[in-house]
N, C-alpha and C positions, 0 to 999 in steps of 0.2 A: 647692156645691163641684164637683158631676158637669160643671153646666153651664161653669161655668171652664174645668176640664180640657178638655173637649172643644172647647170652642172654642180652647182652646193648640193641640190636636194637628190643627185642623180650619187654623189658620193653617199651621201646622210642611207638612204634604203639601198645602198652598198654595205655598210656596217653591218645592216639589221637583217640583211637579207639570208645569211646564216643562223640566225637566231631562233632558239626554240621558242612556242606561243606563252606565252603566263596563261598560266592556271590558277582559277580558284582554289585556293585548300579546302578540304570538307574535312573538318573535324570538331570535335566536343572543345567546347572553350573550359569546362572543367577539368578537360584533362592536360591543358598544356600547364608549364613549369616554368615560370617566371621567377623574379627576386618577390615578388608579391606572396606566393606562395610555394618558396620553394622549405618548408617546414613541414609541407604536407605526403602525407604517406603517399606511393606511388606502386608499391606492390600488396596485393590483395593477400589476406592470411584467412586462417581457419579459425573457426570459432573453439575448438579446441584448443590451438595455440596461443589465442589471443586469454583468452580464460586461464590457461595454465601460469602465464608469465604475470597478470594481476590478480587474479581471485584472491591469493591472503591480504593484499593493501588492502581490496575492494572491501573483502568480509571486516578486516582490522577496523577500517574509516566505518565501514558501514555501523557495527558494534557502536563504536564511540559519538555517530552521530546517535543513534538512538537511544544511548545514555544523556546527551548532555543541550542536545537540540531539541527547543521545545514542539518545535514544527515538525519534525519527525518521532516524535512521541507521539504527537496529537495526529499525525499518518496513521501510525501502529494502532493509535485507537480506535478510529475511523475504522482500519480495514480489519479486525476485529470485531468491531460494531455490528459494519455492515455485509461485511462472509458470517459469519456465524450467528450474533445476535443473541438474546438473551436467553435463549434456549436450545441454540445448537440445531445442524441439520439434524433435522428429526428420520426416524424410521416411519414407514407408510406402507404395509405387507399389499403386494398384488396378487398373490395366491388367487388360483381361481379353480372355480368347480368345471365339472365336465361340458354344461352348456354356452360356458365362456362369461358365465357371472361371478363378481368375486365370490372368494368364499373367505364370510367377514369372520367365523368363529376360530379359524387357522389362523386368520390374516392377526386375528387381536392379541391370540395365544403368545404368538410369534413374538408381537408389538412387546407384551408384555415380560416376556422372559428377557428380551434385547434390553428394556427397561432396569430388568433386577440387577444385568452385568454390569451397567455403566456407570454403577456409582465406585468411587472409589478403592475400596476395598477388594475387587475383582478387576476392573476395568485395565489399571497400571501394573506393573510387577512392582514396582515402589510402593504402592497402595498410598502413593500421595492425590494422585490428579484423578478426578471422574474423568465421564467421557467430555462434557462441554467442556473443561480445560483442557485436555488432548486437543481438541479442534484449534481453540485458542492457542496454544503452543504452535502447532503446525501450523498454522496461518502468520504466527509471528517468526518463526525460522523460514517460513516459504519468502516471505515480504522482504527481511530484514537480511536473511544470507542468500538468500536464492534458493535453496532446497531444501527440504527434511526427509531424514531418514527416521522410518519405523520399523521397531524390532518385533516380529510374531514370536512371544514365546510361550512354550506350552508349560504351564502350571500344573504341577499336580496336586498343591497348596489349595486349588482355584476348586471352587463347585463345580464351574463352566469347563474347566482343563485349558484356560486359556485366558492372555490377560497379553497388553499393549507395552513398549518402552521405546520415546522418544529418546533419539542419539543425536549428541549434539555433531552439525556436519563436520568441525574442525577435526573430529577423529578422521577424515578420511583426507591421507596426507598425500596433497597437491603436487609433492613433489615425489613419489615414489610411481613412477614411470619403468615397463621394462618389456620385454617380448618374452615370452614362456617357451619351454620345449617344444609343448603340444600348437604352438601355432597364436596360441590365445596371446591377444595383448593386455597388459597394463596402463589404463592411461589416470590420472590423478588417482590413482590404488581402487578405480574401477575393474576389475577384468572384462571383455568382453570376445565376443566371437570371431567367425570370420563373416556373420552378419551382422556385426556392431550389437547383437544381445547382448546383455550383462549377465554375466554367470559367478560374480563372486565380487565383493567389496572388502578390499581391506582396509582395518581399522585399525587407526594406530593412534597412542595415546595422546594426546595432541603435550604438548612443554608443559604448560601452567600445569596440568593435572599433575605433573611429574613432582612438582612442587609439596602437595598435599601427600604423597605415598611415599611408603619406606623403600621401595627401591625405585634409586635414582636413573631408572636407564625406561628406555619406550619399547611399548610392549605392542607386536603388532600382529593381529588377527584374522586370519581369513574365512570370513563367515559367506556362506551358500546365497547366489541370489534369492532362494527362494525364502527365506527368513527375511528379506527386506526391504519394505518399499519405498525407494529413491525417489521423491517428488518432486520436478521443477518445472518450469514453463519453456517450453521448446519456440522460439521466435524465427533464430538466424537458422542452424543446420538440423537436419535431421540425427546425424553424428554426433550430435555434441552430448556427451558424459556428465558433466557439472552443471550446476544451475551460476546466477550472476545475479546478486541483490537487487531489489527492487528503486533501489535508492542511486544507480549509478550515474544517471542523466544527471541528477538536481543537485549530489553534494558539493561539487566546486561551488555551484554558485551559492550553499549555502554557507560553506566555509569562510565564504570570500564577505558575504554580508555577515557573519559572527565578527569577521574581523576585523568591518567595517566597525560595527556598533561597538567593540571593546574601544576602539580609537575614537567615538564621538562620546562616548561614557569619560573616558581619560580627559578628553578636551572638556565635557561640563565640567567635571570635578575640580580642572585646575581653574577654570575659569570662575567657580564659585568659590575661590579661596582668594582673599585678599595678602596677596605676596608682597615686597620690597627689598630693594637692595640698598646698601650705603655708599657710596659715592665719596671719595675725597674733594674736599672744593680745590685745595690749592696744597703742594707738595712741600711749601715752605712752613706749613702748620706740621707739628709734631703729637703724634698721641701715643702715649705709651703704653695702651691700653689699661683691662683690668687685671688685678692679681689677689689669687685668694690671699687665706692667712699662711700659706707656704713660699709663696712667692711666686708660683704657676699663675703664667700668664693665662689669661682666660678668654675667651671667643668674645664678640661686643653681641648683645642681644635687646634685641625689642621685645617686651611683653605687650603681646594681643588680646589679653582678654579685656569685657567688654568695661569700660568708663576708666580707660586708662591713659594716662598723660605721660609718654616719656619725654627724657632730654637726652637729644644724641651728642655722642662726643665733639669734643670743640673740632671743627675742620673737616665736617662730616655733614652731607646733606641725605637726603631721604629718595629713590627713584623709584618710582612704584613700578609693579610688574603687573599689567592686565591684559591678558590672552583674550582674545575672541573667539566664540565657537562658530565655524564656521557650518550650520544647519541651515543658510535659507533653502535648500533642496531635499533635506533629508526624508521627508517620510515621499514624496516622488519616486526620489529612488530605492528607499526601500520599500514602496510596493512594486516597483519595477522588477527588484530580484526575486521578490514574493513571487510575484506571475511566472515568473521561468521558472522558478522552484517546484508551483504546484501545476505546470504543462508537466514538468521532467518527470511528477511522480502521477498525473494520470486524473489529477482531481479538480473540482474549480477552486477560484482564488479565494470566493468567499467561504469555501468549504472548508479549507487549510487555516486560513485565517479569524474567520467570524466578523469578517468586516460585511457587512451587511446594508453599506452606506451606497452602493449603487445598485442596489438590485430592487428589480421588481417581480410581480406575478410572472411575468412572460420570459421574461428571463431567469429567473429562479427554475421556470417548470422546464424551461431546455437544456438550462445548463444540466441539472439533477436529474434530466430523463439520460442523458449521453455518461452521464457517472453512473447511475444504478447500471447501467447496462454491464458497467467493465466489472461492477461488483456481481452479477448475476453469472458473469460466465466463469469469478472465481471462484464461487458457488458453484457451482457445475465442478471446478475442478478439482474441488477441496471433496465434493461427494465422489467422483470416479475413482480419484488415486488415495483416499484415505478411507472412505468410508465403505464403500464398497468392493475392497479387500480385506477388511476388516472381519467387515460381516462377515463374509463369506468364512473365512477362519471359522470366527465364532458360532458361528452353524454348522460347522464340520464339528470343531471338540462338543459344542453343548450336544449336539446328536449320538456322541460317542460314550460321552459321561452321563447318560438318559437326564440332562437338566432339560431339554424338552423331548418330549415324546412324536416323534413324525416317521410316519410310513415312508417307503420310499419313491412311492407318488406325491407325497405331502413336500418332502424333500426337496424335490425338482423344485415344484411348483414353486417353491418361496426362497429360489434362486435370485430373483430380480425382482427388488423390491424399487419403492422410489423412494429418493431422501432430496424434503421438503427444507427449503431454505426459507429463511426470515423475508417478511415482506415491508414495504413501508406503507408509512401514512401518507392521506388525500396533502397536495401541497395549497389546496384551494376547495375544502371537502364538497361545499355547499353545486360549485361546476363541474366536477367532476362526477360526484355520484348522478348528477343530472344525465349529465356527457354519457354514464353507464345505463342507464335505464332507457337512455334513449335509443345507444346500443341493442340492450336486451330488445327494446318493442320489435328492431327491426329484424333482429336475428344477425346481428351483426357480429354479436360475439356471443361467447356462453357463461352464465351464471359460475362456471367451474374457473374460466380465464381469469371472471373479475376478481372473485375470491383469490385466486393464487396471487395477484398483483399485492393483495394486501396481506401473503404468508398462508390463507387459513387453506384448509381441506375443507371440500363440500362436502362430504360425510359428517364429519367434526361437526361443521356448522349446523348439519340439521339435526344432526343428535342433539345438540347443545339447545336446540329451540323447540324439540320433543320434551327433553326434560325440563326447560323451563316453563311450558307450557304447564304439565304435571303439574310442577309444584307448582305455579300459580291457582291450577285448577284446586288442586289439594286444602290450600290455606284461601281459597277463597276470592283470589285475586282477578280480575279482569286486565289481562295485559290490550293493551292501543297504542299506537303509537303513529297514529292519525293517518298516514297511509294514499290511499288515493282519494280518502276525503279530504286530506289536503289539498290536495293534487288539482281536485275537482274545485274545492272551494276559491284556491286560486286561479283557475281556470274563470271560473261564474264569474270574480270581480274584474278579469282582465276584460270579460264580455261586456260587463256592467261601463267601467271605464270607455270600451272603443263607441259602445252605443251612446253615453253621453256625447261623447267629441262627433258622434254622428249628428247628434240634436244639436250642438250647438252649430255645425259647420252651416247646416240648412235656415237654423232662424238669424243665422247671417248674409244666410244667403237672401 
């Protein structure tokens, strides 16, 4: 029997003894290609490419949700709100004198002349929009389509020699793609270099407009980079030409919950109507129905209104119709698609919504610290590629047309200015300003950081407490506003307090 066996196992590692070893695979388990995921993209593309073959759905859906979605309305107003704010990034002149101190009488000059342009009537070549609605406009073409284009045109109409015109981006058509003689390419009727510069945008007249003009055909334009500044948020490539709406992440699932709620809105309606059918009892009962005074047979009808008695035809019973709605889950899951909605567009839930029903101080202060931030850095962005191209324009023609008067040391100087974005309020003031002064004692931050958090300039603010200083002195008044004799005073009774609990700890001891 040994020798059996062994001759089994002496065959068995005869098979195997040609056999190569098994190996481990070492690979990404994302990247293999099952029936599970075989739906899934497998070759990598360009952000140009990918943008070229949806950017008009994306802009179209985008459009249409911001029409008729109230959640992306109330986005649009938010980011509006909180980029711009009720007074627009401000001018803030840094001009400085020879010793490296501002120099505040250029600095105001400056302030002041940048003030007279922006209203309206100089600001736009339409002379519809001031400056604070140009921002607003841009900030809702940047969100809403992905990019805004601004047009510098020089006015001679203008005092200044110079005035803004927001173009809507659909003029720059997506599909007009080409290679030029000189080398330069076209791509979504951007031209650009052989260093991906942009050297020219062609504008073409997008269909609807064609509708409104006497000639029926598209007119297409080639205007100079340097008349135009293309604004969008660069994430994926450096290469990339077009901007991609703000709204791409979150509109499925917004579509998908609209079209939820039309189907649970249908299901209340019919289920709050009291419906019925008629039924035959038995096939051997005859009804000949009704007939007008023509002889036209007529439909059999039940009248519903309220304290009415009918009698249905002989052979005929009554089968009521009651639909159920079926909601025991619905607002679950519609905050469910709420939460993906307002991750997809960058916000929190309670922000998007005003449901307010789970939050507290602690949570309120971190969600809205991680939101302000994304709103600060579109603040940064809305000041670099709108505002401070802008300026700079208008400080060249207002120089040119003597609407201000500047040497050409003055000139330089009031090249780089800073433009001051909207701040918010304390979300708990009474801890917070504590939290700051606690700061201040130690040198932890500076009086000029804490003011920016809440929008103001420290210049501003101590002018503004000079003159009301003044005028209080003027009319008599004695300004207090109790101070560290607060401070102190609460201080003495926390003293007062610990020494009691000190007397009492001992006369019990």
């Amino acid at each position: 029997m040994m020798n059996e066996h062994q001759s089994v196992w002496q065959q068995i590692r005869g098979l195997f003894a040609g056999a190569a070893p098994v190996r481990a695979k070492r690979s990404y388990k994302a990247a293999k290609i099952n029936r599970l995921n075989s739906g899934w993209v497998t070759e990598p593309t360009t952000a140009n490419r990918v943008i070229k073959q949806d950017l008009r759905v994306l802009r179209a859906r985008a459009r249409e949700m911001a029409r008729n979605s109230s959640h992306f309305r109330k986005f649009l107003a938010m980011a509006r709100t909180n980029i711009v704010g009720p007074k627009g990034l401000q001018l803030q002149g840094r001009a400085r004198l020879a010793d490296g101190s501002l120099n505040g009488p250029l600095n105001k000059r400056i302030e002041e002349a940048w003030w007279n342009w922006t209203h309206q009537e100089t600001c736009t070549a339409s002379m519809r929009l001031d400056w604070r609605a140009v921002q607003r406009l841009f900030v809702t073409y940047l969100i809403r389509d992905g990019e805004a284009l601004v047009r510098h045109v020089e006015d001679k109409k203008n005092p200044f020699g110079y005035s803004v015109r927001l173009i809507d981006p659909s003029y720059l058509d997506e599909m007009h793609n080409e290679t030029l003689p000189n080398g330069n390419r076209v791509i979504m009727s951007v031209e650009i270099d052989e260093r991906d510069r942009p050297v020219a945008y062609y504008l073409t007249t997008p269909p609807d407009d064609v509708l409104f003009s006497r000639k029926k055909e598209r007119k297409r334009t080639r205007v100079p980079a340097s008349e135009i500044e293309h604004a969008f948020l660069v994430y994926d490539d450096e290469c990339q030409v077009r901007g991609v709406t703000w709204f791409h992440a979150a509109m499925l699932d917004a579509k998908n919950l609209a079209g939820y709620n039309d189907g649970v809105i249908t299901s209340a309606r019919t289920a709050a109507m009291s419906m019925g059918f008629l039924e035959r009892e038995s096939d051997e009962t005859e009804f000949e129905g009704y007939e007008d005074e023509e002889g036209n047979e007529l439909p059999v009808e039940i009248d519903i209104s309220p304290v009415t008695f009918n009698e249905l035809p002989a052979g005929y019973k009554l089968a009521q119709f009651d639909p159920k709605q079926p909601t025991q889950n619905h607002a679950a899951f519609v905050d469910t698609i709420l939460r993906d909605v307002a991750t997809g567009l960058g916000v929190n839930f309670f922000s998007l919504t005003g449901d307010l029903s789970s939050v507290n101080y602690s949570s309120a202060r971190v969600g809205l610290g991680e939101e302000r931030d994304v709103w600060r850095e579109l603040q940064d962005f809305v000041g670099t590629h709108l505002c401070r191209p802008v300026y700079h324009r208008w400080l060249r023609a207002a120089t040119l047309r003597k609407a201000i008067e500047l040497s050409p040391e003055q000139y330089l100087e009031a090249q780089n200015p800073m433009w001051r974005g909207r701040g918010w309020r304390y979300i708990d003031p009474q801890k917070e300003v504590n939290a700051n002064v606690l700061a201040l004692e130690n040198n932890l931050v500076s009086l000029t950081e804490v003011l920016a958090e809440q929008g103001v300039d420290i210049q501003d603010h101590f002018e503004t407490i000079k003159r009301e200083r003044e005028l209080a002195q003027e009319y008599g008044i004695e300004l207090t506003y109790g101070g560290s004799k607060a401070a102190d005073t609460a201080a003495d009774e926390e003293d007062e307090t610990a020494e009691d609990a000190d007397t009492g700890d001992e006369e019990a001891g």
